[in-house]
N, C-alpha and C positions, 0 to 999 in steps of 0.2 A: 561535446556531442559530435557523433562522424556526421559527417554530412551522406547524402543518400551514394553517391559515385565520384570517383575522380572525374568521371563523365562531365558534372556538373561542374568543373573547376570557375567555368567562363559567366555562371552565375553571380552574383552578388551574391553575400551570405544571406540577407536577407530573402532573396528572392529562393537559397537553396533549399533554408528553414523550411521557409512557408511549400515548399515541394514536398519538404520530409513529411510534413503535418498530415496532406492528404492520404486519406485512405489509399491501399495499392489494392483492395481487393477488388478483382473485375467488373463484379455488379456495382460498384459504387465510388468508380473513377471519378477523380474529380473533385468530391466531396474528402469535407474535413474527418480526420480519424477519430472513432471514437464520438459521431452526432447522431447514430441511428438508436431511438430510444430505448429499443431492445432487443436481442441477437437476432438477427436473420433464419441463421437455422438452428433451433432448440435440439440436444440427443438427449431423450429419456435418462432418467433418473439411473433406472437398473439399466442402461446401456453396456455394450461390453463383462467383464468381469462380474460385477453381481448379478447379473442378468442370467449369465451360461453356470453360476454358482443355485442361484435361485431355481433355475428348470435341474439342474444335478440333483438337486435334495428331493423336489417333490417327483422325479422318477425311483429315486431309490425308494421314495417312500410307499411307491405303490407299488414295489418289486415283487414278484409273487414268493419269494421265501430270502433269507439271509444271504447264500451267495449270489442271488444276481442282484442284491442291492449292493453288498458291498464292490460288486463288479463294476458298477454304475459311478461308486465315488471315488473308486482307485483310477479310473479312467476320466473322470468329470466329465460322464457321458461319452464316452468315445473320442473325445476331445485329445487323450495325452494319451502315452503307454503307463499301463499298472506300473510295469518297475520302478517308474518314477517315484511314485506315493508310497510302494512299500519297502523305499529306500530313505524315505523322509521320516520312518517310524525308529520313534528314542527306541533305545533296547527293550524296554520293558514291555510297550506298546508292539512290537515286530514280535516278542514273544508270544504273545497272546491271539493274534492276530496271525498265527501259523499253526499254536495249537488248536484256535477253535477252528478256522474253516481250510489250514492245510493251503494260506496264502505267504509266500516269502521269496524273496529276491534272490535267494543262496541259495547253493544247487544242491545241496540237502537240507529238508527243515529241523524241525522236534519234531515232526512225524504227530501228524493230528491224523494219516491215517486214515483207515475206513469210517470211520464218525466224521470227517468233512463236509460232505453236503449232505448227511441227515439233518431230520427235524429237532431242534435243538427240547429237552426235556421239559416235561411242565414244571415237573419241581425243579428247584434248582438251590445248590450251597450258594452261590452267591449271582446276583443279576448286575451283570455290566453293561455300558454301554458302547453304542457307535456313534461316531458324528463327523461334522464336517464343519471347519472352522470356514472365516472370511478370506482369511489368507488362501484357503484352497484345499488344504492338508486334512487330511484320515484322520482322524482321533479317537481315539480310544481308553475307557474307565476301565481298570484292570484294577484287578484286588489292593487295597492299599491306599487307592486314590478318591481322592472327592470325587463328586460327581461333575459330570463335563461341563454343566451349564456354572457352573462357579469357578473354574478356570479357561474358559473359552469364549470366547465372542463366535457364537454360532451361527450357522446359515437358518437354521430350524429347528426343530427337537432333537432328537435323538434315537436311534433303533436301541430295543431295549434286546438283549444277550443274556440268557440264561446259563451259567453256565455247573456243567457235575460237578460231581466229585471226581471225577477221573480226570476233568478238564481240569481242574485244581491241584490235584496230585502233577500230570504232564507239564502243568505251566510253571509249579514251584519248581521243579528239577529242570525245566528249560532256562528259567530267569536267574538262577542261577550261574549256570552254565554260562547264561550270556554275559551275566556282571562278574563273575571270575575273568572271562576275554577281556570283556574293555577295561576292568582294572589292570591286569597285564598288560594292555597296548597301553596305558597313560603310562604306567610306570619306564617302560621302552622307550615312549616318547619323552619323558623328562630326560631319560638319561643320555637319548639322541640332542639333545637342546643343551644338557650342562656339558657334551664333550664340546660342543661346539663354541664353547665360552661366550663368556660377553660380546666381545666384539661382533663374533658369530651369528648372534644371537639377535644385536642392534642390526648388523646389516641385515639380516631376515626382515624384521620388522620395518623398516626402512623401504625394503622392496614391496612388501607388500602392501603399507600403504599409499605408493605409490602404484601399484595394479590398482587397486579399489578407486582410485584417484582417476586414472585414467582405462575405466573397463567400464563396458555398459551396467546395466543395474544386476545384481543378484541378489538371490536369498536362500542363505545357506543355515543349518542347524546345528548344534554337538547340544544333543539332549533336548532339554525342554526350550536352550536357548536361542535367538538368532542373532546371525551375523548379518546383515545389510549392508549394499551406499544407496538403496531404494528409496528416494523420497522421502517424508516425513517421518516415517521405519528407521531412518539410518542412525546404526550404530557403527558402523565403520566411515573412513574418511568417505568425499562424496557429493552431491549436488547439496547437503543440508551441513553438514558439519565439514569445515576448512581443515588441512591436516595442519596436525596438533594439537586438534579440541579435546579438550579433558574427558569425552564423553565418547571420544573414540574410543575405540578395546583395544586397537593396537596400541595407540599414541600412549593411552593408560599404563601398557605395562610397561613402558620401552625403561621408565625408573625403579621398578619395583623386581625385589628378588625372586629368582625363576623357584626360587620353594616355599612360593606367596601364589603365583600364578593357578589360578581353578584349572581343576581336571579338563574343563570345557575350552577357556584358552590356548592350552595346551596342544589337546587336539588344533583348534583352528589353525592355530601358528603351523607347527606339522603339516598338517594335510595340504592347507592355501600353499607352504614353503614346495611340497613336492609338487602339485600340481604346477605351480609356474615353471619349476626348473623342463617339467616332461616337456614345454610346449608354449610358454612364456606365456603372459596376463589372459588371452582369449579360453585358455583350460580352466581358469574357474567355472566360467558360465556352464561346462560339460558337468560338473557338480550341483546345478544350480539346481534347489528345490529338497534335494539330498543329504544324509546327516554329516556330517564331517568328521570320519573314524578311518584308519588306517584299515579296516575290514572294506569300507567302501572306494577308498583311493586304490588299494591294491585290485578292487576287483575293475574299478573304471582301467587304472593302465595296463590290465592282463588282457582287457578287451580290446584296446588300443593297437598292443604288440601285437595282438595276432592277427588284426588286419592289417599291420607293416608288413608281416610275416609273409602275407600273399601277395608282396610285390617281390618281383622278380631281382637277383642281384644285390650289391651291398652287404653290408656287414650285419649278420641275424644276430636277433636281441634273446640269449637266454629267460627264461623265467624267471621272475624272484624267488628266492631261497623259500623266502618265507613274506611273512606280513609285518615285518620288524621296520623299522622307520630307518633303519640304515640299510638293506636290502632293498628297499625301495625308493629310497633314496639313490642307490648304484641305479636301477630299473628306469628312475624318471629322467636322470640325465643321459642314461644310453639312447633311452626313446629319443629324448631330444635330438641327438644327433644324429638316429634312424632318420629323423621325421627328416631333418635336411636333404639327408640322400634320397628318399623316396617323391618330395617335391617336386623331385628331376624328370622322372619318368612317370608319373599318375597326377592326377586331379584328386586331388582334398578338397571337399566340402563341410559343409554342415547342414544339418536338418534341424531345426526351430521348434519346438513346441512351445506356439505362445501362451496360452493357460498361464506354465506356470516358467518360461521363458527360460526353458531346458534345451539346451543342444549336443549334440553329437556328433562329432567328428565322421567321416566316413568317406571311404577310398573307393572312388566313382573307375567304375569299369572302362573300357575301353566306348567311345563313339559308335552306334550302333546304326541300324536304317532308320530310325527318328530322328538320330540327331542331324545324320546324315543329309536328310530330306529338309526337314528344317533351314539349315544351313542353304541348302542348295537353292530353297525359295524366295528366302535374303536376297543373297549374292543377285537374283534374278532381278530383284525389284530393284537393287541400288545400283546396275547396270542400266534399267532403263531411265535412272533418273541422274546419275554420275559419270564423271568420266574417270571411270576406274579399271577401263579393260576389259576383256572377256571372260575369267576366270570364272568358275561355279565354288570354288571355296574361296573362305575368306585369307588366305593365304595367297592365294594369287591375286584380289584384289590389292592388299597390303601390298604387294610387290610389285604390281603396278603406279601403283599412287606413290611410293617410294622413288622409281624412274624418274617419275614427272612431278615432282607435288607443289611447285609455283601454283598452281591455280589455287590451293586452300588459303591462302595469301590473297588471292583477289576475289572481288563479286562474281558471285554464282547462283541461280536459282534465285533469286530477289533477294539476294541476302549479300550483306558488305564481305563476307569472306567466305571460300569455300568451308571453311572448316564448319561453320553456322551450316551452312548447307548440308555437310555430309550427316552433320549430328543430328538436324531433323528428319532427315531422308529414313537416316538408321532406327532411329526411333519411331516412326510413322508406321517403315516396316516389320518391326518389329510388333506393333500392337496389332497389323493384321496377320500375319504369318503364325504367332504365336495362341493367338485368339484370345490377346489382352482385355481386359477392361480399360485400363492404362499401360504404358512403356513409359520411361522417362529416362532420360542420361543428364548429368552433369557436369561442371567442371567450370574455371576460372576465364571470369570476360576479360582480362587482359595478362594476356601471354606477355606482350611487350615490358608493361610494368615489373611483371612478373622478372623477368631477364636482368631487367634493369635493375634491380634492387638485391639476387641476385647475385651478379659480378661485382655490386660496390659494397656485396658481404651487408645489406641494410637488416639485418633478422630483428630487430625491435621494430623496422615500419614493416616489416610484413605481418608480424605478429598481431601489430595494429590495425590492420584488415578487418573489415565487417563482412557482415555477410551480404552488401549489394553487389561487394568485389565480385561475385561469383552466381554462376546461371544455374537454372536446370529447366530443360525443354520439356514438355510433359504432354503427352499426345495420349487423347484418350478415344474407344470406340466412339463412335455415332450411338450406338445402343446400351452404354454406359447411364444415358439419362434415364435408365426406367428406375436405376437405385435413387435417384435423387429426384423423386416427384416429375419427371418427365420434364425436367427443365432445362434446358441449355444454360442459364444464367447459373442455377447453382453449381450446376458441370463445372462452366469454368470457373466459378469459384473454390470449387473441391479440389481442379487443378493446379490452379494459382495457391492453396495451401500448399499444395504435396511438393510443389519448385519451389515456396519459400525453407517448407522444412530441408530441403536437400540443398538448397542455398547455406543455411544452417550448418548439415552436416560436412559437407564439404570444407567450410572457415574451420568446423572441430576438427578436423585432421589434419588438415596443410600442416599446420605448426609442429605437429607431431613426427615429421620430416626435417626439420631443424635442428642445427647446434643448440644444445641446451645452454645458451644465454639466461641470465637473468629473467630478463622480459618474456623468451619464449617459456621458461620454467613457470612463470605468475601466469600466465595465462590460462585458461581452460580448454582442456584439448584430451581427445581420446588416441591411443593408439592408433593407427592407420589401418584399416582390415586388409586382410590380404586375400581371404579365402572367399569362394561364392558361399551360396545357401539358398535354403528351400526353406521357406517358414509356412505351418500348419498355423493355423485359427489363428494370425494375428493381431484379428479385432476385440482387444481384450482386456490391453493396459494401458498402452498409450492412445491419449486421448487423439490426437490426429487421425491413426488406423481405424477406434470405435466410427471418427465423424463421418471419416471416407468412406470405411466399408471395406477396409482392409483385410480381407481373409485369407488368402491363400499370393504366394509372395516367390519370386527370384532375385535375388539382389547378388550383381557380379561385379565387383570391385575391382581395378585396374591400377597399377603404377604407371605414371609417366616419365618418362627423361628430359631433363631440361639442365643443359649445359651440363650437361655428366653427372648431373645427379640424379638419381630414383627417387622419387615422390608415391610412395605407394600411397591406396585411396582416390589419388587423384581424378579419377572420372569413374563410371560404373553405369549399369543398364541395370534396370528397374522393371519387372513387369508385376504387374497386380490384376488379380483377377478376383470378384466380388461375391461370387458364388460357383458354384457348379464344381469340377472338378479340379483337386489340386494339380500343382504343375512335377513332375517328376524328372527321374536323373538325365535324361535324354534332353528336359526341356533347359536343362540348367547346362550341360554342356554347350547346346547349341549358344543359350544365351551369352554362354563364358568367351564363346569362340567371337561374338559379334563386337560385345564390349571390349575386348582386346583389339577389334581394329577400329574402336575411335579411340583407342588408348594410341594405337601405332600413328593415326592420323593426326594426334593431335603433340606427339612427338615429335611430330614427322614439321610442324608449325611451328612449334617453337624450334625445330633446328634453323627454320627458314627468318625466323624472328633475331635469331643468332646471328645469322648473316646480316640482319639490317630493314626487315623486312618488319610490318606493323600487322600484327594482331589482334583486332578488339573486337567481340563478340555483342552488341551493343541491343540483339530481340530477345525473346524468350521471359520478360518483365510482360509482366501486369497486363499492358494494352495487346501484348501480342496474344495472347493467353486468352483476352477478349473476342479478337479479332478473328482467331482460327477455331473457338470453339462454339461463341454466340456471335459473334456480326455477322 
């Protein structure tokens, strides 16, 4: 078992034990973990996710005619974009579902035409239905098929779909149409996979359960089937199955002959194989929710290119020929090396739809008079509480603190280092500036260890690192308490989660900056993020965001330097807001601009730790947490 800190080294084991035992939650310092008879804060049953699924059905259900119900589940209430969901439909179901109400994600349908939003016929050749599963997804009974409550774990009933004879005649010649396509693109894809031989073939596989391995959760479709490493769901490697479990799909095929492999396989392998090369493991997630068919990868990376397209300079990315698995294949690795050149000159982000934990890549314009002004309100506050200079951007802060930066090395502000200091200062300002619920920043309580382990090349004892190794400040409004019963104690209790979770995240990534050793390969660890992002509705799936009240999110990731090496992940600003309005491009610039100078500051620490200096970050636990939001 780790003991709770190196902190503690001066302990007796005994006495460090009996430290790890107690509770760290705020309200109940002191006391043993795991003695209060029963949770403190209960969340509702349908909290989150069945909750916003639950109100989707019974709004559709009282929709005044077919398309604004079906408006209602494509969007889960206003929650996601349609294209999401009519991107998730097998073929047969997108067929149907464009000829009756004239909805589809292609920029031509089958043409449902003037009969779209009429009153669908009394009589009717045959009655289908609509629905909407647990997982989230539009469903659809279309000629052919059982009825939905026998292959569906449904939210509620069903809207019952009449539909003609004309509607019957257009679907059979659409369904067609569409199962000629995708038997053509599987056929192209087997044949993209057998030139590629074996070897080829292994190292594909290989990589990819390796993404699944280390990529946050998805859930991806090719047909009726899903791919996952979501939780208890998971069919791919992942939090439940280890790589190599016979029950993985990859692991499955990796012995089995590619003229064994399902149509379904096939695709995934394809599709996941181009989406990594375009943009490496974080490009699945831009798939996330969506079928897995070279009609929907070509059309994700045509959207991609042509916002590279609108960055200025570099080498322009042609079209794909075609939708062929080796044209797009040429398309994904061109992008990849677009995307290098363009990270030079613009800000990539991502936008979040948590629902169904969809993202979107997107090429943030130039800083405008929001970010502008934001920025400059910062700068204001952390001049009247640091000694950073005169500067109104955080560029010329950076550049003064650079001049000078012995002081993040000594006590400042009531804190053992300035560097503690600048991180709460930035943080504090930031949750008023921004008009947070919460701000938080991160990052590791000992730079010094850090160094030290390091230069004598230690990558198995750093690997061995827990998460007390590492902080996160978490500064929330005064008016924050009205989401949590008006309580300061469970405030900073909500707190004290959201620093332990990013305690957490922070040990998931360090390693992932690492020589792959042995030890650092066994270990669990996600990719390092590199990109900010804006997440929508992210009170949904993970149970932390449902407790907190996590809605609406900026999260701006930072690499650090330490002894010449880049640590990307390494610290980030956090802002969470509970209600009211999400935060937009403006507010995520400014954000990106601020977390980049505790990234510089705390570069700037460890270069001073290099020379011989001690940095250990030793508030920001449990009692401080107490102290600044209930004592």
């Amino acid at each position: 078992m780790t003991l709770p800190t190196e902190r503690d080294a001066g302990l007796s084991r005994k006495a460090a034990m009996a430290k790890a035992r107690q509770s760290r939650r705020p309200s109940r310092l002191g006391r043993r973990a795991g003695s209060a008879p029963e949770p403190d804060y209960v969340v509702a049953d349908d909290a989150g996710f069945p909750g916003l699924l639950k109100r989707t059905w019974e709004r559709a259900s009282a929709a005044a005619d077919l398309p604004s119900a079906v408006e209602v589940l494509l969007t889960l209430d206003g929650h996601v974009p349609a294209d999401v969901q009519l991107r998730a439909l097998p073929a047969a179901e997108e067929c149907a579902l464009d000829v009756l109400l004239g909805r589809t994600w292609r920029a031509s349908g089958h043409g449902a035409g003037d009969g779209a939003g009429e009153e669908r016929p009394e009589g009717s050749a045959f009655l289908g239905e609509i629905g909407l599963n647990t997982s989230g997804r539009v469903v659809v009974r279309v000629p052919s098929k059982e009825p939905l409550a026998g292959r569906e774990e449904l939210v509620g009933g069903v809207l019952r779909v009449p539909w003609s004879g004309r509607d019957l005649a257009k679907y059979r010649a659409a369904s067609l149409r569409g199962a000629e396509r995708l038997g053509e693109s599987d056929a192209d894809c087997r044949r993209w996979l057998a030139a590629a031989g074996p070897e080829g073939r292994r190292e594909m596989l290989e990589r990819l359960k390796e993404a699944a391995l280390r990529t946050a959760p998805f859930v991806l479709y090719s047909g009726d089937r899903q791919y996952t490493n979501f939780r208890d769901q998971n069919t791919l490697t992942g939090k439940t199955l280890w790589p190599g479990h016979p029950d993985c799909a990859l692991s499955a095929l990796a012995p089995v002959p590619l003229d064994l492999w399902s149509d379904s396989d096939v695709r995934m392998v394809v599709c996941l194989t181009l989406l990594v090369r375009s943009a490496g493991f974080a490009r699945i997630e831009e798939a996330n929710g969506t079928q897995l068919t070279t009609d929907h990868v070509a059309h994700l990376l045509e959207h991609t290119r042509r916002a590279y397209e609108g960055v200025p300079g570099g080498t322009r990315v042609p079209a794909a020929a075609s939708a062929g698995a080796a044209d797009l294949a040429a398309l994904a690795e061109a992008l990849g090396r677009r995307r290098r050149e363009v990270t030079g000159g613009v800000q990539l982000y991502r936008e979040i739809h948590g629902p169904l934990m969809h993202k979107v890549e997107r090429v943030a314009g130039a800083p405008g008079e929001g970010a502008r002004r934001l920025e400059s309100e910062l700068c204001a506050r952390l001049r009247e509480r640091l000694p950073v200079g005169d500067g109104d951007t955080f560029d010329g802060l950076a550049a003064a603190v650079g001049a000078a930066p012995g002081w993040l090395a000594e006590p400042h502000g009531g804190y053992e280092s300035g560097l503690e200091s600048l991180v709460h200062e930035t943080v504090s300002a930031a949750t008023e500036v921004f008009g947070a619920d919460f701000a938080m920043s991160r990052g590791m309580r000992s730079l010094t260890a850090l160094v030290a382990a390091l230069r004598a090349e230690q990558w198995p004892r750093i690997a061995q690192w827990d998460t007390p190794h590492f902080f996160c400040c978490v500064v929330p409004a005064p008016g924050a308490r009205r989401y949590f019963g008006d309580s300061s104690a469970h405030l900073a209790d909500m707190a004290w989660s959201m620093s332990a979770r990013m305690q957490y995240n922070s040990w998931h990534f360090l390693v992932g900056n690492l020589p792959k050793v042995p030890e650092v390969e066994a270990r669990d660890y996600f990719v390092p993020p590199t990109l900010p992002d804006i997440a929508y509705h992210s009170d949904q799936h993970h149970h932390g965001h449902v407790a907190a009240k996590v809605r609406f999110s900026i999260r701006s990731p930072q690499a650090v330097e330490v002894l010449g090496r880049s640590f990307g992940g390494f610290v980030d600003l956090r802002l969470l807001r509970c209600e009211g309005e999400p935060f937009d491009e403006q507010d995520l610039l400014a954000a990106h601009r601020a977390s980049g100078f505790v990234a510089k500051a705390t570069s700037l620490a460890a270069a001073l730790v290099a020379d011989g200096a001690d940095v250990e970050i030793g508030t920001f636990d449990s009692q401080w947490h107490w102290d600044r939001i209930a004592g």
